[in-house]
C-alpha positions in Angstrom: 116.7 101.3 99.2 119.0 98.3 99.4 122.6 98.8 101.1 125.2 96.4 101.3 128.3 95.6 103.5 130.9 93.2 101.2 132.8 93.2 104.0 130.6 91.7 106.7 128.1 90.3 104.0 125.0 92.1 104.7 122.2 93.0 102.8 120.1 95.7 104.3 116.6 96.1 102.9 114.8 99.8 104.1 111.4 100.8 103.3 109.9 104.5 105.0 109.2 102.8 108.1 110.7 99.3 108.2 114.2 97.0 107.9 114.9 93.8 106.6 118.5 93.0 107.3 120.1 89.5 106.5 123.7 88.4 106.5 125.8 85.6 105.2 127.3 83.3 108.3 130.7 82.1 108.4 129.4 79.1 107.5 127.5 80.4 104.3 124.2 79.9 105.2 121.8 83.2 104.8 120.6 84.1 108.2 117.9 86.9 109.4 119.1 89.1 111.3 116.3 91.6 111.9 112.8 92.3 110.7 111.3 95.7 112.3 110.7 99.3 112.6 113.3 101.3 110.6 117.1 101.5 111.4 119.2 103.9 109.7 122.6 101.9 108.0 125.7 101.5 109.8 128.9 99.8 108.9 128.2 97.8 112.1 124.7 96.1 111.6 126.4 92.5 112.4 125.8 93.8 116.3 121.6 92.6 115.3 123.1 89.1 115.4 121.5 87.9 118.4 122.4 84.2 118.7 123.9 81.5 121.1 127.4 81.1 121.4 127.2 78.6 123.7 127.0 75.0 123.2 123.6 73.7 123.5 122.6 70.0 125.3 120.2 67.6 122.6 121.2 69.8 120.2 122.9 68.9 116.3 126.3 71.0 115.7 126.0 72.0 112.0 130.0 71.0 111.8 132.7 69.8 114.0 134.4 72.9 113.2 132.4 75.0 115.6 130.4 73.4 117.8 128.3 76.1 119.3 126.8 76.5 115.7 123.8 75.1 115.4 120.8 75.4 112.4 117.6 74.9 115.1 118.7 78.1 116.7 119.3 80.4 113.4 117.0 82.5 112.3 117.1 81.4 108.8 115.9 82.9 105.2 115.4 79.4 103.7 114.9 76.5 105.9 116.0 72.9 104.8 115.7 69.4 106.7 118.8 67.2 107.5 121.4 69.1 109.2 120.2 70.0 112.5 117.8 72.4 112.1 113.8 69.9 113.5 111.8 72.9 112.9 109.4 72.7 109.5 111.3 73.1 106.8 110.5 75.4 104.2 111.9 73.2 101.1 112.0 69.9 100.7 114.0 68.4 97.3 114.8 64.6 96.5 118.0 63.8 94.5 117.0 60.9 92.3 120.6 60.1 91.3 121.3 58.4 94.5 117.6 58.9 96.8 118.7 61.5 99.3 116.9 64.5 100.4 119.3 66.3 102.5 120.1 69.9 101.7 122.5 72.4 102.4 122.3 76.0 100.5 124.8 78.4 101.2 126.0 81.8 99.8 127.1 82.3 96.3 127.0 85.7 94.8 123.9 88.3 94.8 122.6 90.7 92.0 121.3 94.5 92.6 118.5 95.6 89.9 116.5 98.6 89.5 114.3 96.3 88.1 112.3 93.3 89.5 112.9 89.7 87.9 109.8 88.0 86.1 108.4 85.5 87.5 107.0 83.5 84.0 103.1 82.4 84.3 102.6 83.5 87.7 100.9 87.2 88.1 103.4 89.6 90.2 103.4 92.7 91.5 104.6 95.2 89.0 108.2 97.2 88.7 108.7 99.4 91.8 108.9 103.1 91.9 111.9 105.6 90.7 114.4 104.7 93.6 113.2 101.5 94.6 115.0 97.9 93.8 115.4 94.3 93.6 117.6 92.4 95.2 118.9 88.6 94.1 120.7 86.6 96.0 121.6 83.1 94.6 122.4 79.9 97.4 123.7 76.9 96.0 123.8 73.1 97.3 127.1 72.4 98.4 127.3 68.9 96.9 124.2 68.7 94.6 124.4 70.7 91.2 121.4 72.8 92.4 121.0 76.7 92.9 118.0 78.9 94.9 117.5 82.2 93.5 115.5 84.2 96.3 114.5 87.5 95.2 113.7 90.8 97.1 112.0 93.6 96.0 111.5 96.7 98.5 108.6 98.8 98.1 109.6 101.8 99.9 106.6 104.1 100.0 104.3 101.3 100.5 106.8 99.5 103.2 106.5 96.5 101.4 109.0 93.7 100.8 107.9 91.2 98.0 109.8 87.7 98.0 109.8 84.6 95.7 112.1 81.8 95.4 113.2 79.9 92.1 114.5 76.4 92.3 117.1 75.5 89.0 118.7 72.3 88.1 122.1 72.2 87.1 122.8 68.4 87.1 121.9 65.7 84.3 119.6 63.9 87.1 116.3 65.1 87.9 115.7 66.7 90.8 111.9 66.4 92.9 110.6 69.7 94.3 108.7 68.4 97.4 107.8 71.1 99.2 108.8 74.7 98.5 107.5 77.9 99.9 107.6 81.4 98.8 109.6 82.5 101.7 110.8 81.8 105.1 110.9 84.6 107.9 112.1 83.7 111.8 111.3 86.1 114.3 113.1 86.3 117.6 109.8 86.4 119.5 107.3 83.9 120.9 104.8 86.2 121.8 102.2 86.5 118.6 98.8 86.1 118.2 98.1 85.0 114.5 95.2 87.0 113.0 93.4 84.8 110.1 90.7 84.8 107.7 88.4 81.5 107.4 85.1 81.1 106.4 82.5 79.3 104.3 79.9 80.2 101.5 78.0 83.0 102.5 80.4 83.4 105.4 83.5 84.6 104.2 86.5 86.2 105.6 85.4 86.0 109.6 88.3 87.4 111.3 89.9 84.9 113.7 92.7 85.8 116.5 94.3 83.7 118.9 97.9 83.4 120.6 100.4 81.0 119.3 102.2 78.3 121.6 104.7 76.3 121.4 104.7 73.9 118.2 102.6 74.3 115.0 100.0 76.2 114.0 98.9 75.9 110.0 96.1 77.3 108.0 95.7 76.7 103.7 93.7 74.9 101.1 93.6 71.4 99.6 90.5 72.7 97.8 92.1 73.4 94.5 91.3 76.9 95.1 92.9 79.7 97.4 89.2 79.2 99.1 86.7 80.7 101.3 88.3 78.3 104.2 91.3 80.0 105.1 92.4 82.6 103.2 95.7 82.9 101.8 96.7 86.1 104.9 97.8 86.1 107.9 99.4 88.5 110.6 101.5 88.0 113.7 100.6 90.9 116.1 101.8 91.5 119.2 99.6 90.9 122.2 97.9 94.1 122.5 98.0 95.3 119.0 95.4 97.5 118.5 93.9 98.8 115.1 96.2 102.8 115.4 98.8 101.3 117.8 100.9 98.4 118.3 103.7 95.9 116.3 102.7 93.6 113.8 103.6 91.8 110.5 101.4 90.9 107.5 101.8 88.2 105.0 99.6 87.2 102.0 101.1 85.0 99.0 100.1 86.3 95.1 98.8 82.7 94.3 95.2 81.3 93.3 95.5 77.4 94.6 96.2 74.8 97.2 98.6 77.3 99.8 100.1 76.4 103.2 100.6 79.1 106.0 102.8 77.8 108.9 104.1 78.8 112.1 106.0 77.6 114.7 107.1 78.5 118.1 110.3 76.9 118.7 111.7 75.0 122.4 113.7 78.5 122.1 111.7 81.1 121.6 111.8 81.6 118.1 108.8 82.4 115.6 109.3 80.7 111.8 106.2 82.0 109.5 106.0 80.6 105.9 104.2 80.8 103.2 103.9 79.2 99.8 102.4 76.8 97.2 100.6 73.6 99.4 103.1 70.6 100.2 99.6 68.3 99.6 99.8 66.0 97.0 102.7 68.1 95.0 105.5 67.0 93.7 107.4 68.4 90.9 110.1 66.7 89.2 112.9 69.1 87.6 115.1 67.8 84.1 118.3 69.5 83.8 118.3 72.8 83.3 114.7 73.3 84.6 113.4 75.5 87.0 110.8 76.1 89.5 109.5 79.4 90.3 107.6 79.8 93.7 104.4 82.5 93.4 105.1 85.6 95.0 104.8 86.8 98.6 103.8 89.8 99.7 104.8 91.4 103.6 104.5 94.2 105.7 105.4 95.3 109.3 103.7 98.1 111.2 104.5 99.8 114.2 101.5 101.6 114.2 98.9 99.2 114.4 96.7 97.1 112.3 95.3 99.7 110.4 98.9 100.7 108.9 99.5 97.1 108.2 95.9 97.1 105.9 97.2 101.0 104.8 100.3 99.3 103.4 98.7 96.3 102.2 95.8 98.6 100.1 98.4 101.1 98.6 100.7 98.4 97.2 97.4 96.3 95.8 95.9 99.9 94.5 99.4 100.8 93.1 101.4 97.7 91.8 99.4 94.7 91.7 96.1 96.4 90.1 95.6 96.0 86.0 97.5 100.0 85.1 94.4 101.0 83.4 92.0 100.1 86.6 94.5 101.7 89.0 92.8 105.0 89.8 89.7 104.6 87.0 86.0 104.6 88.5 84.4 102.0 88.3 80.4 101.6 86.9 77.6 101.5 89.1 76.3 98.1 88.1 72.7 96.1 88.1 73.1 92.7 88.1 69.8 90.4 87.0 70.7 87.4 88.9 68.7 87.6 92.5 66.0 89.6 90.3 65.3 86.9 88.0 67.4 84.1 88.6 67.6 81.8 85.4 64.0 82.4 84.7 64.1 85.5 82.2 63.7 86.8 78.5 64.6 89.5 76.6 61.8 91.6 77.4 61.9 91.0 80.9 65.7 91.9 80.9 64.5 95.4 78.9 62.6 96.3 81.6 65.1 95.8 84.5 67.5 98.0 82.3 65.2 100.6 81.5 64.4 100.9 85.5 67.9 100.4 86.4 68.8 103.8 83.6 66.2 105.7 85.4 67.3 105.0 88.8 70.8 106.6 87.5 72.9 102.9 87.1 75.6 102.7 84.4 76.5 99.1 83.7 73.7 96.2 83.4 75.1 92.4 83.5 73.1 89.7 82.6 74.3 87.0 85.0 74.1 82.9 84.8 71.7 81.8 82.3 71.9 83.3 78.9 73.5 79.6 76.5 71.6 77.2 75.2 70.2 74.7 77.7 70.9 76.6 80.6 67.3 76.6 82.7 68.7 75.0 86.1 72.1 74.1 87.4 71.9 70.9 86.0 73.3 71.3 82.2 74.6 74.0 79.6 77.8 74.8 81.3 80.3 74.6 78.0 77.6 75.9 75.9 78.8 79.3 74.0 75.6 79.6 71.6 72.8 81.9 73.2 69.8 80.5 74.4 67.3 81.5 71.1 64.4 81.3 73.4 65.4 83.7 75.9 67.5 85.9 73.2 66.2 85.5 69.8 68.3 88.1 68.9 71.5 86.9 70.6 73.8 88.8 72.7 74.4 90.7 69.8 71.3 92.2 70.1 70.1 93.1 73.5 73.7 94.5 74.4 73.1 96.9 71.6 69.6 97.3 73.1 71.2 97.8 76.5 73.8 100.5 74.8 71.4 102.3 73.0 69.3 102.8 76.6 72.8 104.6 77.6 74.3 101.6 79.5 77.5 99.4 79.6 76.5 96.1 78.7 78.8 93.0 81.0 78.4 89.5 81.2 78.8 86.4 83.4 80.8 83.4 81.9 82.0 80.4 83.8 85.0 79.1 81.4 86.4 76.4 83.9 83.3 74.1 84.6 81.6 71.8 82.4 77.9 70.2 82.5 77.7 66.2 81.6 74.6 67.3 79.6 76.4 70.1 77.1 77.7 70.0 73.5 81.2 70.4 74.7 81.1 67.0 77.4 79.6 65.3 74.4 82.4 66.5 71.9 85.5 66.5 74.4 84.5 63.8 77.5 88.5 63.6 77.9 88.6 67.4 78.6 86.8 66.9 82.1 88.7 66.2 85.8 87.6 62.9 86.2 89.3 60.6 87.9 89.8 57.1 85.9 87.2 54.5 86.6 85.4 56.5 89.3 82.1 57.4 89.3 82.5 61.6 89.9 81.4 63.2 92.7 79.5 66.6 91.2 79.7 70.4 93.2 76.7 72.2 91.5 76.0 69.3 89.0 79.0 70.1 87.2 82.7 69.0 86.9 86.3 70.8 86.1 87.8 71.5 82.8 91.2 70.5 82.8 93.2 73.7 82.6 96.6 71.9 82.6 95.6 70.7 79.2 96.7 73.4 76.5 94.4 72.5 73.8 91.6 73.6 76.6 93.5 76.7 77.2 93.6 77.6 73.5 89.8 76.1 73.1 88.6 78.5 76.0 90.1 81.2 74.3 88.8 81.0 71.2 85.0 81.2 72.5 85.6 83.6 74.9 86.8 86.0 72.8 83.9 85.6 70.1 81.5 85.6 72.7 83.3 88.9 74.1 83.6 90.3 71.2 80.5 89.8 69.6 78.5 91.0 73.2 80.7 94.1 72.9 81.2 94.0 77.0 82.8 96.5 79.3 82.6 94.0 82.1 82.8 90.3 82.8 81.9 88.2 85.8 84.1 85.4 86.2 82.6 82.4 88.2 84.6 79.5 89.4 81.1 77.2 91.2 83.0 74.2 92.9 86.0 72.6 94.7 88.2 70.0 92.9 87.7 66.7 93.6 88.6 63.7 91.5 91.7 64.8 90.2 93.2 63.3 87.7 94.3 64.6 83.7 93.9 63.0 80.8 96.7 65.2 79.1 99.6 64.6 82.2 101.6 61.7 82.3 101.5 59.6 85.2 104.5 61.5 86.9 103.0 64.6 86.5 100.2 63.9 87.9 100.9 64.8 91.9 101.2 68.2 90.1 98.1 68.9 88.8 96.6 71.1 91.2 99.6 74.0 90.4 99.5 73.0 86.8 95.7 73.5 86.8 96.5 77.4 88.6 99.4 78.1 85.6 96.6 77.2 83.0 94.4 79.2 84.1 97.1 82.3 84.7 98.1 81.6 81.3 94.3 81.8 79.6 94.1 85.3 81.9 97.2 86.5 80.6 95.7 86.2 76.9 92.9 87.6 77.2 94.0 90.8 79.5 96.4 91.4 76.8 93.3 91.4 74.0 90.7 92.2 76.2 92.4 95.6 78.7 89.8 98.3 78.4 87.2 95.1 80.2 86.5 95.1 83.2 86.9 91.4 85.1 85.0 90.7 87.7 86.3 87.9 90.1 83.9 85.3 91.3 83.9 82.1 93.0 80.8 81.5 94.7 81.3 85.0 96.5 84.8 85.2 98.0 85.9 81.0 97.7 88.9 82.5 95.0 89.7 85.8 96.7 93.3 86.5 96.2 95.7 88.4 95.1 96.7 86.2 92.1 93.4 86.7 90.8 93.0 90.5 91.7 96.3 91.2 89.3 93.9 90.0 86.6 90.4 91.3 88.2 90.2 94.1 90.2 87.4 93.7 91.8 86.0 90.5 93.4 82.5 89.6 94.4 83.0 89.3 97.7 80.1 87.3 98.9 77.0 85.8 97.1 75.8 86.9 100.9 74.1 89.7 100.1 72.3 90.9 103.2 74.2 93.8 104.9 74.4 93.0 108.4 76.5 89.8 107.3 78.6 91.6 104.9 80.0 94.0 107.6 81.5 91.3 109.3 82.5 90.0 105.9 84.2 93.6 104.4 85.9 94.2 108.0 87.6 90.7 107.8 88.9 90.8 104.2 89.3 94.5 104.7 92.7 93.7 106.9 94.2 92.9 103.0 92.2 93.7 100.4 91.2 97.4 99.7 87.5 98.3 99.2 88.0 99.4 95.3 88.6 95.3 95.4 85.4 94.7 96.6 82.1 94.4 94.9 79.1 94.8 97.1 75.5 95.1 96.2 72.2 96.8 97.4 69.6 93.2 97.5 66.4 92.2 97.8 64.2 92.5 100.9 64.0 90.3 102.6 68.0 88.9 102.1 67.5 85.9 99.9 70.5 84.3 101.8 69.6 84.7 105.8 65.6 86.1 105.0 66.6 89.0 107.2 65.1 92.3 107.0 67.0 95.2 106.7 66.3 99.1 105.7 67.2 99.7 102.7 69.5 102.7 103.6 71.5 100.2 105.5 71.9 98.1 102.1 73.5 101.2 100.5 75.7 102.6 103.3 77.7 99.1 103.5 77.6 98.8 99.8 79.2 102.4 99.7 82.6 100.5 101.0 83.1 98.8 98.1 82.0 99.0 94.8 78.2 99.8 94.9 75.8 97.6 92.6 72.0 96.4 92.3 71.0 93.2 92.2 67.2 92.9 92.7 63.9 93.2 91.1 64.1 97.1 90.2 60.8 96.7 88.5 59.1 95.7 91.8 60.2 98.8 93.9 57.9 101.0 95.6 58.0 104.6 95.1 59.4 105.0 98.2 62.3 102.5 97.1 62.5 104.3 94.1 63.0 107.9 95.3 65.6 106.3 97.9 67.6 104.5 95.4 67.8 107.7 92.9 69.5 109.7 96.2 71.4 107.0 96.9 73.2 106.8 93.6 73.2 110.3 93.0 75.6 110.2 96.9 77.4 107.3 95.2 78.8 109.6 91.7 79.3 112.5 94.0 82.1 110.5 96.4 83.0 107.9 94.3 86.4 108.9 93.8 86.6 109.1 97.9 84.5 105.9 98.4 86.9 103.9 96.2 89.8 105.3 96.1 90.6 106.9 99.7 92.4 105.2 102.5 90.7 103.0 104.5 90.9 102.5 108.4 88.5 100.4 110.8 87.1 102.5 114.0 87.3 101.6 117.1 83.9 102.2 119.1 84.4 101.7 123.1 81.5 99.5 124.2 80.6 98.8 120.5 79.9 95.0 120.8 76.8 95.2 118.2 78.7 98.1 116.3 81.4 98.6 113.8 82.7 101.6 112.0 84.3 102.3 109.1 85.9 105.7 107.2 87.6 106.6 103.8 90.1 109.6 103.7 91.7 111.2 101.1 95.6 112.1 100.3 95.5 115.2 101.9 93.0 114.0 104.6 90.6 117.1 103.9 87.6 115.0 103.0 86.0 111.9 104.5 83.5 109.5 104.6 82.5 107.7 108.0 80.2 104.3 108.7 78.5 103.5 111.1 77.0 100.4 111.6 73.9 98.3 114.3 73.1 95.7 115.0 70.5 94.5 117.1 69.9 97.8 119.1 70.0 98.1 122.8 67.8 98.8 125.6 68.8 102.8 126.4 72.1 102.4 124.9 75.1 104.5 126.0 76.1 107.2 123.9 78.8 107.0 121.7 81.6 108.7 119.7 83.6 108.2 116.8 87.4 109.3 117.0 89.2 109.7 113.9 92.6 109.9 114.5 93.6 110.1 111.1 92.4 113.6 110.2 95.1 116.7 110.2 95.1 117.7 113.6 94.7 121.4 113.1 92.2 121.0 110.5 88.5 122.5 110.8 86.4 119.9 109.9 82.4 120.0 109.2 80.7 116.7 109.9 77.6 116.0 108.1 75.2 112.9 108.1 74.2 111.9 104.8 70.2 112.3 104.3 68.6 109.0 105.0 64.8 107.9 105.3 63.1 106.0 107.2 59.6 103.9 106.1 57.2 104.5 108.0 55.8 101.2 108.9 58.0 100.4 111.1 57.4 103.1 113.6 53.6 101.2 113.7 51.2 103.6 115.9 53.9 105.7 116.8 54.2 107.8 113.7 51.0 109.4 114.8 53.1 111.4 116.7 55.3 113.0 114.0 52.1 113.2 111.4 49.4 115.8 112.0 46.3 113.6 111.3 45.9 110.1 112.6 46.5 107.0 110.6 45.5 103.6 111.6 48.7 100.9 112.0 49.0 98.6 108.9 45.8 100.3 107.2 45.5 101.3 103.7 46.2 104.9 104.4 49.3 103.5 106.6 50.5 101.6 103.5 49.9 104.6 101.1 52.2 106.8 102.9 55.0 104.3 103.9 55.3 103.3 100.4 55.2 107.1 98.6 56.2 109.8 102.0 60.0 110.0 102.7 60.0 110.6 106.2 63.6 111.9 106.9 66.3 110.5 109.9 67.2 113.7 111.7 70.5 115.5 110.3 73.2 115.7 112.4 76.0 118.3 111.9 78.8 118.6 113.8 81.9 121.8 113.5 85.3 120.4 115.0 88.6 120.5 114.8 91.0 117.6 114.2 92.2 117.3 117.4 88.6 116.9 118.5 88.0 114.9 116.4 90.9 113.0 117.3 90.6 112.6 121.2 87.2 113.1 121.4 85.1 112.0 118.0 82.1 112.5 116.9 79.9 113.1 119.4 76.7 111.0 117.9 73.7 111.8 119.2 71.5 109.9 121.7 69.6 107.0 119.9 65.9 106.3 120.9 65.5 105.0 124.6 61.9 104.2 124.6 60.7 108.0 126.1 60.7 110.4 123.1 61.7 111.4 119.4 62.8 114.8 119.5 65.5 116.5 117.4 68.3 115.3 119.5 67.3 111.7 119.4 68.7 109.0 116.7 66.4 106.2 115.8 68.9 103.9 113.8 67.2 101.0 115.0 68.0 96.9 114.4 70.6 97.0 111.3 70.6 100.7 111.3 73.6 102.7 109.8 74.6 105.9 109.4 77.3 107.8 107.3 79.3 111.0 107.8 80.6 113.1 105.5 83.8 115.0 106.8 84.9 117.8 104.8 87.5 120.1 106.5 86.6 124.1 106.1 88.5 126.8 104.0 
């Protein structure tokens, strides 16, 4: 719902649980009045205009008609430089006709829609729900010929706000767009701390919180991509915030390039947050009549705590931002080849890992990097789009009908947006590659960038990727993006243009996605970018799902899933059962534990299935067979982080349902403790009076790694590490013990799950746990009739 007062010009934005209200000042400027916890809408909502009305010493006064008012004390919805106001400035323009880059925006008129306003080339979130609306309001530049169009769009079920800004000019002059963000939000309040995501390859999204001080703080990307570095998320949470309880804010920005996330604590106590397209090396010169349209942001507030912040973040991604016919659709179980063969394969070879995978109960196989012509290595073939006749004498054609006719989808990896120097298309097209003139290029992964702001690239990429889709007949493709930008420089741009290239590069790329989701909807895309390096929410309105991490190993990817979990929900997340040990940290871990932090996202294979031992076998056949029985809960169902008091090595996880009658619960080691405490897991999410059976899901332990100690649970004697050891460990499923557990909610609630006591050196009986180093366990809740 959006109200407004004419009278006192106020514009009062409600979700279920929030307000957003701004008003017009006397002097025309659009000020924030209050960002919070719901208000109901009163005639009298100037009252929330907490400012000085005093004049202030080394302060500017905006005008000599009222000297108390001042712009670095306003809490303002778009901030400019030049009239008082030494905080970062949230848009920056340059008036050719005459040099200056002052700017003053004030209040014009405002628009009320049902519907949202389309934000051409960028992806968006899509039209809100029966009863929810847009709101425009339009600023214009007192002397410049120049107007801001800031649209609103309230999400009320999902208590999200989405934002943009569009930059037109009016005047015969250009006009350069030096800086603009997406939006501009100041809080009365100094006291944050700023929760973040940064990371590297093969250690993405690691949660980082810390208190803000006085001055600035900024996190983005000069990468060309949204990048694993810092994503483009952040949340300002009260000291104290907890994961149930607490205030906080949540900002992410629908973009898949260079971003900038600042804040600033003011000399007076004020918070400024914004977020928007990077200020580095962008500049973006607008003809008459021209326009510039800022990508969208997306934010939140929550007075209940972290996990509603995520809530409201995953049911607006799940509902609005999604592909429609991906919203609420299962997705496959998948088998990828790549960690099982790497580039070394054939078509028999890749027969025999489907036929395994089809036994073990998979539905999708993808053939991964590898499959064009002169692909053997990293080093060339990228921009080939004829099969490799050696590998697939019978084309792609062929063995995805082979695959089909074993009763599997058949997918496929492409990476459209590199080129190798040694390929048929650098040969044909050298001017089609990001190089910059003169230089020598500096290579990521022995291959360079196809320039994307070039059309005739767009249109070229097009055309191959739809014969290649086409004639594969693929249900799925894995889009991979291997490498940062550097070099940058366009053949196709002029030289004006050229400190623009990193956005154009983005709007190419949106505009080749937005061609082939139109031909290509019933695929599913598969984002990619060395793992998690392009994980955003531009890219997830295309894809949704994203391969989270080419970190396979599962003690590392619960760090990883918990961080990007405070955004992304887990249907966005793929997350694969791998080799042992991890090919990325050569760690072992049970296989069990593999699947239980796969089952938080989108479950998958990607290892030599024609290698496994009959243990492995029987394992992964129960596994998958849990999978199909609660996918619709696993990927779909709301997701919360547990707290675990004491947990330090430990982290838990649960999905719920609507109705909150069914659940599934993680828990995750890891390096296990010396006679470790016991523990419980509270779920204060279930319906209190509920009656809830708590069941662990069967798991298995091998053998070997109880060593002599097994003798006690078997009824002959086997010798440690002999053949008769091996023979069992690799064919006898030797169970974890059950737990089962008959609570109510409010038990459940206050108390938790009252886990039993893992080993402490002294015995295995039925009352002790071994879970072990890396061990996990999951729950299945199910409340009773």
């Amino acid at each position: 719902m959006i109200a407004v007062n004419n009278d006192e010009q106020i514009f009062h934005l409600q979700t279920l649980n929030s307000s957003y209200v701004v008003q017009v000042s006397d002097a025309g400027h659009l000020l924030n009045l209050y960002y919070g916890q719901r208000l109901e809408h009163r005639d009298n909502l100037s009252i929330l205009d907490h400012s000085y009305q005093v004049k202030l010493g080394s302060t500017t006064a905006y005008s000599s008609e009222d000297e108390r008012y001042c712009l670095e004390t306003r809490k303002q919805e778009v901030s400019t430089s030049g009239k008082g106001d030494y905080r970062e400035s949230s848009l920056h323009l340059i008036y050719t006709d005459d040099g200056s880059s002052t700017s003053d925006f004030v209040f014009d008129r405002y628009e009320l829609n049902s519907n949202k306003p389309c934000l051409d080339g960028l992806p968006q979130t899509h039209s809100p729900a029966d009863g929810d609306q847009s709101l425009t309001i339009v600023l214009r530049e007192k002397i410049k010929p120049v107007e801001l169009h800031l649209h609103y769009t309230c999400f009320a079920r999902q208590d999200v706000i989405c934002r943009s800004m569009e930059i037109i000019n009016l005047g015969s002059t250009p006009v350069v767009v030096d800086k603009a963000c997406s939006m501009n939000l100041d809080l009365s309040s100094p006291a944050f701390d700023a929760l973040h995501l940064t990371g590297k390859w093969i250690a993405e999204g690691q949660l980082q919180r810390h208190a803000l001080y006085k001055g600035v703080f900024s996190i983005g990307s000069n990468r060309g991509v949204s990048s694993a570095t810092h994503n483009p998320f952040m949340a300002l949470a009260k000291p104290g915030c907890g994961e149930m309880t607490g205030d906080c804010y949540g900002f992410s920005l629908i973009y898949s390039g260079n971003h900038k996330i600042t804040t600033e604590v003011s000399p007076y106590d004020q918070t400024r947050i914004m977020l928007g397209i990077s200020d580095f090396d962008f500049r973006w010169s607008l003809a008459e009549g021209e326009r510039f349209t800022c990508p969208e942001a997306v934010m939140t507030f929550s007075h209940q705590g972290l996990g509603k912040m995520s809530n409201n973040f995953h049911r607006i991604i799940k509902t609005h931002l999604i592909p429609q016919p991906w919203q609420n659709k299962a997705r496959p179980i998948q088998a990828n080849n790549w960690e099982a063969t790497y580039f070394n394969f054939d078509e028999g070879k890749l027969m025999k890992l489907a036929r395994k995978a089809k036994d073990l109960g998979v539905e999708l196989f993808v053939l991964d990097d590898g499959w064009f012509s002169n692909r053997n290595d990293e080093t060339s073939g990228l921009g080939n789009y004829v099969e490799d006749k050696k590998k697939l004498p019978g084309g792609l054609a062929r063995i995805s009908r082979k695959i089909r006719q074993q009763g599997l989808q058949f997918g496929l990896w492409v990476e459209p947006e590199m080129v190798s120097e040694d390929s048929d298309l650098f040969r044909q097209h050298p001017e089609w590659a990001v190089i910059s003139p003169k230089r020598q290029p500096s290579l990521g992964r022995r291959q360079l960038l196809l320039d994307m702001s070039n059309p005739e690239v767009i249109d070229y990429l097009y055309q191959q990727l739809a014969d290649v889709f086409r004639r594969a007949e693929v249900s799925y493709v894995k889009w991979d993006h291997n490498r940062n930008f550097s070099d940058v420089y366009s053949n196709h741009l002029p030289p004006g243009q050229q400190s623009g290239f990193y956005h154009r590069y983005v709007l190419g790329l949106y505009r080749l996605l937005f061609k082939l989701k139109e031909t290509f909807g019933e695929v599913l895309f598969e984002n990619c970018s060395s793992g998690g390096n392009r994980f955003d929410l531009g890219m997830t309105f295309f894809m949704p799902q994203t391969w989270t991490s080419d970190n396979t190993d599962a003690y590392e990817r619960v760090a990883i899933q918990q961080g990007f979990s405070l955004l992304y929900p887990q249907c966005c997340m793929s997350a694969h059962v791998s080799g042992h040990p991890s090919h990325q940290m050569l760690r072992h871990t049970p296989i069990e534990s593999r699947f239980n932090v796969s089952c938080f996202g989108l479950s998958g294979y990607q290892l030599d299935l024609t290698k496994l031992t009959t243990f492995e076998e029987k394992v992964i056949m129960k596994q998958i067979r849990f999978y199909k029985q609660h996918r619709t809960l696993l990927q779909q169902g709301d997701f919360y982080r547990l707290a675990i008091d004491g947990g330090n090595q430990q982290t838990a996880w649960i999905v719920v349902n609507d109705d909150k009658t069914e659940a599934v619960a993680g828990f995750f080691q890891g390096l296990q403790q010396a006679n470790p405490t016991l523990k419980t897991l509270k779920l204060p999410m279930l319906n209190t009076d509920g009656l809830y059976q708590v069941t662990s899901r069967e798991q298995f332990h091998n053998i070997r790694q109880f060593g002599d100690l097994v003798n006690e649970e078997l009824p002959v004697n086997i010798k440690d590490r002999g053949i008769l050891h091996g023979i069992v460990a690799n064919r006898v499923l030797h169970p974890s013990k059950n737990e089962t557990y008959t609570l109510y909610g409010d038990q459940l609630q206050h108390l938790g799950i009252p886990l039993k006591s893992q080993f402490t050196g002294t015995e295995m009986s039925e009352q002790v746990s071994h879970i072990g180093d890396f061990g996990t366990r999951l729950f299945h809740i199910r409340q009773l009739q």
